[in-house]
C-alpha positions in Angstrom: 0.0 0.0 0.0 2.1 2.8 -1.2 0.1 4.8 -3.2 -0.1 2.8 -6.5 -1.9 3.7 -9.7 -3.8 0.9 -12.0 -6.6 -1.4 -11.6 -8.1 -1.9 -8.3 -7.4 -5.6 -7.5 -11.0 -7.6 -7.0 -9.4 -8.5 -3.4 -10.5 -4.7 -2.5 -13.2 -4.9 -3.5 -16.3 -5.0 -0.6 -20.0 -5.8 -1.3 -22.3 -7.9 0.4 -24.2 -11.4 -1.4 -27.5 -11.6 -0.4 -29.6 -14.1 -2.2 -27.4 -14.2 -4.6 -27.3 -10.6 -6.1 -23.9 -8.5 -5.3 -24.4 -5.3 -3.3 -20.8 -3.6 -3.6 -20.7 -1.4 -0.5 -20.2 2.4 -2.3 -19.6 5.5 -0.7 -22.5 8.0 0.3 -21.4 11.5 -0.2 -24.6 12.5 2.1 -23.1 10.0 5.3 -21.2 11.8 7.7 -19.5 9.1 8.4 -18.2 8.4 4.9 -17.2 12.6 4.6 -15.2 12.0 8.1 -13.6 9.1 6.2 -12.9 11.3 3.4 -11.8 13.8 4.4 -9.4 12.1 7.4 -7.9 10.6 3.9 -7.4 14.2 2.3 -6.0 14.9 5.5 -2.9 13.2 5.3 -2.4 13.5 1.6 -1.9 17.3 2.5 0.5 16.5 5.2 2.6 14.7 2.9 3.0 16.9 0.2 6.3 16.7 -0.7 7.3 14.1 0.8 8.6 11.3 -0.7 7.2 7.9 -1.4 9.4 5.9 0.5 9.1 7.8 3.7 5.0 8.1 3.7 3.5 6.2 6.1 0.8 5.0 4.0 0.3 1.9 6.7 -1.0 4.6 8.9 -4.5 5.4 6.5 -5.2 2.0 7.8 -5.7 2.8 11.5 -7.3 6.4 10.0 -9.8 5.3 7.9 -10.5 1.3 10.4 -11.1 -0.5 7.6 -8.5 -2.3 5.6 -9.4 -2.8 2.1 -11.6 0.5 2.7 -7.7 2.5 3.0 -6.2 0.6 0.2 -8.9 0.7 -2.3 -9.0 4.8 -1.1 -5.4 4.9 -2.0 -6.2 3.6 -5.7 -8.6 6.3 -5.7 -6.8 9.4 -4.5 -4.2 8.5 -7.6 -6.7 10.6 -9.8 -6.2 13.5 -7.5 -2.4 13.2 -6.5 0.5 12.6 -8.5 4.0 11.2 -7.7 6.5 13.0 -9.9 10.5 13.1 -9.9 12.0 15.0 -7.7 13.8 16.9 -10.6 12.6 17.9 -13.8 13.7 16.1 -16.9 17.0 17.8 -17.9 16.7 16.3 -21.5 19.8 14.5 -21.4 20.2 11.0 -23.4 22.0 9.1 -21.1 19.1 7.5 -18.5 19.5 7.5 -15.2 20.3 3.4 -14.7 23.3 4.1 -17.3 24.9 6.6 -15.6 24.5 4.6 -12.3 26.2 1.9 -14.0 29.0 4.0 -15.3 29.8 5.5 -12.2 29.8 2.5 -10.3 32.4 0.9 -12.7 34.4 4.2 -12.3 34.4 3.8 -8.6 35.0 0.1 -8.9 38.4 0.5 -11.4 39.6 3.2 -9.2 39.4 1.2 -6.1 37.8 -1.7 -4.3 34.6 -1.1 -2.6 33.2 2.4 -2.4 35.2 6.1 -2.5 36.0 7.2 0.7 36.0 10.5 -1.2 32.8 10.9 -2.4 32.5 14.1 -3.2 35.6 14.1 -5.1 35.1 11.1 -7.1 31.8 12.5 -8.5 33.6 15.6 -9.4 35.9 14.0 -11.0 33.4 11.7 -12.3 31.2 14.3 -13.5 34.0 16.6 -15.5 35.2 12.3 -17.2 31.2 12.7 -18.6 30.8 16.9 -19.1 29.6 16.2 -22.9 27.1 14.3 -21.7 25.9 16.0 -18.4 26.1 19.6 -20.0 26.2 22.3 -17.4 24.3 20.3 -14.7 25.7 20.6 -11.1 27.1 18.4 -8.9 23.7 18.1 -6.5 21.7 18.1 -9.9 24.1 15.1 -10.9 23.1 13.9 -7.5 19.4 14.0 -8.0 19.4 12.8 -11.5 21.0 9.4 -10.4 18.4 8.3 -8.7 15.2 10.4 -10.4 13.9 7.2 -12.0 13.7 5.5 -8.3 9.9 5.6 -8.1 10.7 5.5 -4.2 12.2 8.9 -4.4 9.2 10.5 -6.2 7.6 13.7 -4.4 3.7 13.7 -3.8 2.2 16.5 -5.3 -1.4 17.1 -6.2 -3.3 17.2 -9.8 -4.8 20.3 -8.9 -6.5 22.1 -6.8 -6.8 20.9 -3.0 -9.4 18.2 -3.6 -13.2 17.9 -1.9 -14.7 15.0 0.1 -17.6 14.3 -2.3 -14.5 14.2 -5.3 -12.6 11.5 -3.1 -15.9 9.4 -2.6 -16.8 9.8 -6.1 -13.2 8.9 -7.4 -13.7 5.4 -5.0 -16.9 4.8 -6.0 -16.0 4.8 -9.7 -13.2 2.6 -9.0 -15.5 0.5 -7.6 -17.7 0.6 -10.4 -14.5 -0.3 -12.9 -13.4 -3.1 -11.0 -16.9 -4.5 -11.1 -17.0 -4.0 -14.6 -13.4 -5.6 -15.3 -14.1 -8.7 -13.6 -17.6 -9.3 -15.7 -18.8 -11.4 -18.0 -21.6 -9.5 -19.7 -23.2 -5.9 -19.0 -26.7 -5.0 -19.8 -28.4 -1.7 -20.1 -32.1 -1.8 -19.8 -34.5 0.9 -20.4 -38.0 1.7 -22.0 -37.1 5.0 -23.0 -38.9 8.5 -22.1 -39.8 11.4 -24.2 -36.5 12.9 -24.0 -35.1 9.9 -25.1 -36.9 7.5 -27.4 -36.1 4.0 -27.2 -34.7 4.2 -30.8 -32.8 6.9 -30.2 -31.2 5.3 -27.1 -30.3 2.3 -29.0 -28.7 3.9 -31.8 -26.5 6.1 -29.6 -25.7 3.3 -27.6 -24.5 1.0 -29.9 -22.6 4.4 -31.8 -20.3 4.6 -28.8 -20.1 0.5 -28.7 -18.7 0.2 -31.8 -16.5 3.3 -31.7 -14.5 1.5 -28.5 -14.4 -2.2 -30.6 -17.0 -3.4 -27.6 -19.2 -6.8 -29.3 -22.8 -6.4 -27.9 -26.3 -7.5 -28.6 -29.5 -6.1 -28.6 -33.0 -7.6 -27.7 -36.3 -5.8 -27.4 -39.3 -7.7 -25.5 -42.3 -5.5 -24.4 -41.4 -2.0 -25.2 -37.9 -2.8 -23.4 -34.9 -2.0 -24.8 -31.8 -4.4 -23.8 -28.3 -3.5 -25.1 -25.5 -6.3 -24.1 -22.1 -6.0 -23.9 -19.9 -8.7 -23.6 -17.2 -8.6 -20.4 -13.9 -9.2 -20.4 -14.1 -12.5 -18.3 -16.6 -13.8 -21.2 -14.1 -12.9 -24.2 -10.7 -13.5 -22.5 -11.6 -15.4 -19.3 -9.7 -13.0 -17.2 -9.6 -9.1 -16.4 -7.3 -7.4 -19.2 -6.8 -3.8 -20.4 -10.0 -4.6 -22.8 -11.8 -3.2 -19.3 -11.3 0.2 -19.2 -13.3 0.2 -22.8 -16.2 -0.9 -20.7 -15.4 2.1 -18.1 -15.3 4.0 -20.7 -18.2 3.2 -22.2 -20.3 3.6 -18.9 -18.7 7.2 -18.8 -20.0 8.0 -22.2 -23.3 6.8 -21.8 -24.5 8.3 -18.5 -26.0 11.1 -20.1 -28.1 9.2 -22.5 -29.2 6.8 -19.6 -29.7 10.1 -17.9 -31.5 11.6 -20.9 -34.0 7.7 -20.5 -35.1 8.7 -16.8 -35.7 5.2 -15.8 -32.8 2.4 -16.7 -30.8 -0.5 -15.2 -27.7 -1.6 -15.6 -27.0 -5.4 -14.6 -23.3 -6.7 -14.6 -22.3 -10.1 -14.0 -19.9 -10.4 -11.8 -17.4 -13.3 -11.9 -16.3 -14.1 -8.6 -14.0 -17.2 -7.2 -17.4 -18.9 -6.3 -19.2 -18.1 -9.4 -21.1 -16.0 -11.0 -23.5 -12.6 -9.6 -25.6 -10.2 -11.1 -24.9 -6.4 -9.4 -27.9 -4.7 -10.7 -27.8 -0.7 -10.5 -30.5 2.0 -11.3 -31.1 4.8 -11.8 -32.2 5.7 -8.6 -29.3 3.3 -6.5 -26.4 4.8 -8.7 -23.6 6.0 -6.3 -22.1 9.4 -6.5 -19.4 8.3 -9.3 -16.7 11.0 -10.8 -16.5 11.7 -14.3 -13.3 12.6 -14.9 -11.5 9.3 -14.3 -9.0 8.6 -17.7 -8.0 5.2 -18.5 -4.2 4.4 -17.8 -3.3 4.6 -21.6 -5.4 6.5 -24.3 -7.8 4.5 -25.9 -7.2 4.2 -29.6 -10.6 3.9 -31.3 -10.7 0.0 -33.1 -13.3 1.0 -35.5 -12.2 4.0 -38.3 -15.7 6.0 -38.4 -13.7 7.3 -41.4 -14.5 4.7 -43.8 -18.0 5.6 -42.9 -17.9 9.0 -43.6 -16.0 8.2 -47.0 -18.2 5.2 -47.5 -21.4 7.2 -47.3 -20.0 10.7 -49.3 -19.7 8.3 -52.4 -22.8 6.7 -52.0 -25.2 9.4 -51.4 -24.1 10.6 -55.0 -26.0 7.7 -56.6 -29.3 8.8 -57.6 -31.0 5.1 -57.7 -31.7 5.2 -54.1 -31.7 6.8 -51.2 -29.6 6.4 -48.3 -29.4 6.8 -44.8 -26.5 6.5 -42.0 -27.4 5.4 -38.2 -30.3 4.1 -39.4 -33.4 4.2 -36.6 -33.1 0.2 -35.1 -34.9 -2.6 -37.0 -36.2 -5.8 -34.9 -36.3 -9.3 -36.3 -38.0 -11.5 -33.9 -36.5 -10.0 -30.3 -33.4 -8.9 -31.6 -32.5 -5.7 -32.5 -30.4 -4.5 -35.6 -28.3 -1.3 -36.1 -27.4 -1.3 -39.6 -24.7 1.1 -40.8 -26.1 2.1 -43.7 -30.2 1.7 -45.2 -30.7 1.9 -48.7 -34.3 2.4 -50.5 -35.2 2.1 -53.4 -37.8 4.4 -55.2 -39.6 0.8 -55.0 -39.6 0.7 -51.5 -36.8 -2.0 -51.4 -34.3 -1.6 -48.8 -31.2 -3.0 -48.1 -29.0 -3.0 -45.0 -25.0 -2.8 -45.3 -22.8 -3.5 -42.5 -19.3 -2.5 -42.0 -16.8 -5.0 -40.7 -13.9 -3.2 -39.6 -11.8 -4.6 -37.2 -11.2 -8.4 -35.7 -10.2 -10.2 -33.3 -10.9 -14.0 -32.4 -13.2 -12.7 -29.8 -15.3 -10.6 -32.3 -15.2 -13.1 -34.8 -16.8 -15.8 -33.2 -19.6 -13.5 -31.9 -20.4 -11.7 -35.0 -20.6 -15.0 -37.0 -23.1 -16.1 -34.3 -25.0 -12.9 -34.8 -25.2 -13.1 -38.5 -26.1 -16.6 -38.2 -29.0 -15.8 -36.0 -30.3 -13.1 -38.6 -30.2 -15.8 -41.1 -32.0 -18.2 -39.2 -35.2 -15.3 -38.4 -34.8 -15.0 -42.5 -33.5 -11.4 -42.7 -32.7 -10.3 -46.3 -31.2 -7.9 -48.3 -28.3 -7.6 -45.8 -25.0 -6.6 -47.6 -21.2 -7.0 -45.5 -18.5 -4.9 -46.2 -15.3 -6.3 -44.5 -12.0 -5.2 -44.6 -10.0 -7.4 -46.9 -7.1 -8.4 -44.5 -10.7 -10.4 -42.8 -13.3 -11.0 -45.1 -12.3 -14.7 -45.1 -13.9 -15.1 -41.8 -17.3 -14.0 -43.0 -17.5 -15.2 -46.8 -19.1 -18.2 -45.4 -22.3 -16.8 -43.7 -24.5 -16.5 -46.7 -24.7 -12.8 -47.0 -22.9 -11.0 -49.9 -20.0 -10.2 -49.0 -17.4 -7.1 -49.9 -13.7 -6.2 -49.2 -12.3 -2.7 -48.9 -8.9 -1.2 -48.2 -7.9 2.0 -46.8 -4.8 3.2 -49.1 -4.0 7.1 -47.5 -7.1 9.1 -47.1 -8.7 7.0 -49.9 -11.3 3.8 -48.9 -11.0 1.6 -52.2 -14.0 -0.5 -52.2 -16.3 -1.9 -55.3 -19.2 0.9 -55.3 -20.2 -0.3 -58.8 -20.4 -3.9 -57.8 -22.5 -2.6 -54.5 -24.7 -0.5 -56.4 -25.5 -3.1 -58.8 -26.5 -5.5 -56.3 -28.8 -2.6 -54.6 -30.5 -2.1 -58.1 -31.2 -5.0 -59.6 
């Protein structure tokens, strides 16, 4: 416990199992109790301010806060308001620190056995040997540059300004959320949609920000309910992995259209050493959760919304049809489909093309199965457009299929052959 930054381990994590639904035990930014605890934490952050790692007593937030895992999974948390940085800034030289370590311990080493008993000498001496290379830094900046990458020597400092208790509770509580959501095997948002947001709408944007992260989901739709599923990482990979924070991520993005629903759920299932448990939140039990949490690594989007945008400013030019992009949903039996791209014919034929754009084994497996179920309810007029490193996973599934390639800014795909197939 010494202040760490990344996932918050599942051991940390407290909740109660009560006939067999997980409660995880949030904060409750209206609990005295909880703002004592938070601000006892806040506390000692501010004592420490410029201390260094090594010598923080982090132990101590233990007898602070009474509650073991409570302290440690706090001290995950107050990583998104607090910072350990090196002691000295980065002098922009290109020898590392472990190199020059390692060169003036052979120095010391050739010169005599064991260590200098003129230290202060031998680094002079060792410093003017290596002058091209340490520029015009000083001896006690030679000093602190030879051990700056020693994480123990790092100086607490904060991210910004002196931070709340309701920020510290809402920084846990998220944590909590995204440790939850790493160890889960599928997520489900459930609504039936309000005024503000109709149930169309709330699918459409929904899946928009699933397939913008590379998320694989499903949708269902059974009296006037919307269900959007999103598989976990424990049912693609069998374990948590960095594929996580996309889920976190997600949930972040879509709390204002859940918002925008008025009434929604969101049920996770939890994989836990002795099985699996739903955690079911709503929107009237949803914690006090902060926004502002970033993933550990920026997320690269897996899907190129580019080729959409290219895709459709070539094919809206074709006067045979007309076409539409995020298409309203379209159900076929319970499920529900969110075509890329709906094209109508003055006949009132329409076809459906999907855009296959990334893979991986995990994706593959699910979309076949998905494709496969469409074909089973007897869905027609459904067109794939895969890119060609992967369209041999999906030639087989019955639908026609395309390849494109992305050469520069330009998407190379066979519009002729596409429009053909859409006309005749």
């Amino acid at each position: 416990m010494d202040g760490v930054k990344g996932m918050f381990p599942r051991r940390l994590l407290r909740y109660r199992l009560r006939r067999g639904v997980i409660y995880p035990h949030f904060l409750d930014a209206g609990d005295p109790e909880h703002i004592r605890v938070a601000e006892g934490v806040i506390e000692f952050y501010e004592a420490w301010l410029g201390g260094e790692r090594g010598r923080i007593p982090f132990e101590e937030l233990i007898y602070e806060v009474g509650d073991d895992r409570l302290a440690r999974g706090l001290s995950y948390a107050m990583m998104h308001l607090y910072q350990f940085t090196p002691r000295m800034a980065e002098p922009g030289l290109k020898i590392r620190p472990l190199e020059l370590r390692l060169r003036l311990f052979r120095a010391v080493g050739s010169a005599k056995p064991g260590f200098s008993e003129d230290r202060l000498r031998t680094l002079k001496e060792f410093i003017e040997a290596h002058r091209g290379e340490l520029g015009a830094l000083s001896l006690e900046e030679v000093e602190d540059y030879l051990w700056s990458d020693d994480p123990r020597s790092f100086i607490l400092s904060r991210r910004g300004g002196r931070p709340s208790p309701g920020e510290v509770i809402g920084c846990y509580n998220m944590e909590v959320l995204d440790t939850i959501l790493s160890n889960s095997r599928m997520i489900t948002f459930s609504t039936r949609g309000s005024r503000k947001m109709p149930l169309g709408t709330f699918v459409k944007r929904l899946v928009r920000m699933v397939k913008e992260l590379g998320l694989i989901y499903e949708g269902r739709m059974h009296d006037d309910l919307a269900r959007v599923g999103v598989y976990g990482p424990i049912e693609l990979f069998g374990r948590p992995t960095r594929y996580a924070w996309r889920l976190s991520t997600l949930f972040n993005r879509a709390l204002p259209v859940l918002r925008d629903a008025s009434s929604w759920t969101l049920e996770v299932m939890v994989h836990l050493r002795r099985g699996d448990f739903p955690c079911i939140l709503t929107s009237e039990t949803l914690p006090e959760l902060s926004g502002g949490l970033k993933p550990p690594e920026p997320l690269k989007p897996i899907f190129d919304s580019g080729v959409e945008e290219r895709f459709y400013s070539i094919m809206r030019t074709v006067e045979s049809f007309r076409v539409w992009r995020e298409a309203e949903p379209i159900m076929m039996g319970d499920t529900l489909i969110v075509p890329d791209f709906i094209f109508e014919r003055p006949d009132g034929v329409k076809y459906y093309l999907e855009i296959i754009g990334y893979w991986r084994p995990e994706y593959t497996a699910k979309k076949r199965a998905k494709l496969q179920e469409l074909k089973r309810f007897g869905f027609k007029n459904l067109i794939l457009l895969v890119d060609q490193e992967y369209s041999r996973y999906f030639e087989d599934i019955g639908y026609p299929t395309f390849t494109y390639k992305v050469r520069g800014n330009r998407l190379e795909a066979p519009y002729g052959r596409i429009v053909k197939l859409i006309t005749s």
